[in-house]
VMD Tcl script that draws the C-alpha trace (Angstrom):
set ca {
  {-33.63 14.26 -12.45}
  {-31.67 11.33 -11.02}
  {-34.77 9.23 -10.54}
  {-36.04 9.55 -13.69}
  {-32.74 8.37 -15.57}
  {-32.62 5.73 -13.36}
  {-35.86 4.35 -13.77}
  {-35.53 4.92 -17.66}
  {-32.43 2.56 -18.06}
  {-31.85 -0.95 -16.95}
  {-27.68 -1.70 -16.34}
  {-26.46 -5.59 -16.23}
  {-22.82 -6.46 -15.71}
  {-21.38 -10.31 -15.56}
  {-18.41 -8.71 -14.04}
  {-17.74 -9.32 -10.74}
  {-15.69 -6.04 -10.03}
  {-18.23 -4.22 -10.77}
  {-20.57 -5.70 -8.16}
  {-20.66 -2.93 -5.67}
  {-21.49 -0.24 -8.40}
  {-24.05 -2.32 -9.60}
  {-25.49 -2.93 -5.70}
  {-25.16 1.29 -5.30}
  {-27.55 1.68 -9.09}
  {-29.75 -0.94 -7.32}
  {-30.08 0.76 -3.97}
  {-30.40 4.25 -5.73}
  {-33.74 2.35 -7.83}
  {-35.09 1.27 -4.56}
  {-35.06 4.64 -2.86}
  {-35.69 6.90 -6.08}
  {-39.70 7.49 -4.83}
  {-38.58 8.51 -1.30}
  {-38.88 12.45 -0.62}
  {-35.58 14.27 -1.34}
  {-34.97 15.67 2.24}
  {-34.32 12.36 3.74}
  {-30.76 12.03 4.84}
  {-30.91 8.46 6.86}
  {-32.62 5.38 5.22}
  {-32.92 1.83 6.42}
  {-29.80 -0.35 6.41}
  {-32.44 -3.59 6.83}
  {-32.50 -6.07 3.93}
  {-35.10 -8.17 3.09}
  {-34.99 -11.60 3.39}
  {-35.40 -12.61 -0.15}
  {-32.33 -10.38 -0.97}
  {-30.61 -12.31 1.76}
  {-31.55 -15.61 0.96}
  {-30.55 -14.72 -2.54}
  {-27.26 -14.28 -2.36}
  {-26.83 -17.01 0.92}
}
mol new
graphics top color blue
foreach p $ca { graphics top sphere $p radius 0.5 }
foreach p [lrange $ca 0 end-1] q [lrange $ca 1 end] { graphics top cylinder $p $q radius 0.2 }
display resetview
């Protein structure tokens, strides 16, 4: 059900103290096609996520 909300809505905040919830909703989006019984996921970012905020 989580997945599906997620993918339905788009959230944008300027402010910067909200930063970290808005990096959790984007890590959430990235995994919301994995299977459900995964516990452990990658901690690797890619390198144009690095680069863009370098």
């Amino acid at each position: 059900m989580l997945p599906v909300l997620l993918a339905a809505l788009e959230f944008r905040c300027n402010n910067t103290a909200y930063r970290p919830i808005m990096q959790a909703l984007e890590l959430l989006g990235r995994y919301r096609e994995v299977n459900g019984k995964i516990r452990f996921y990658t901690t690797r970012v890619s390198s144009s996520r690095t680069a863009a905020s370098a």
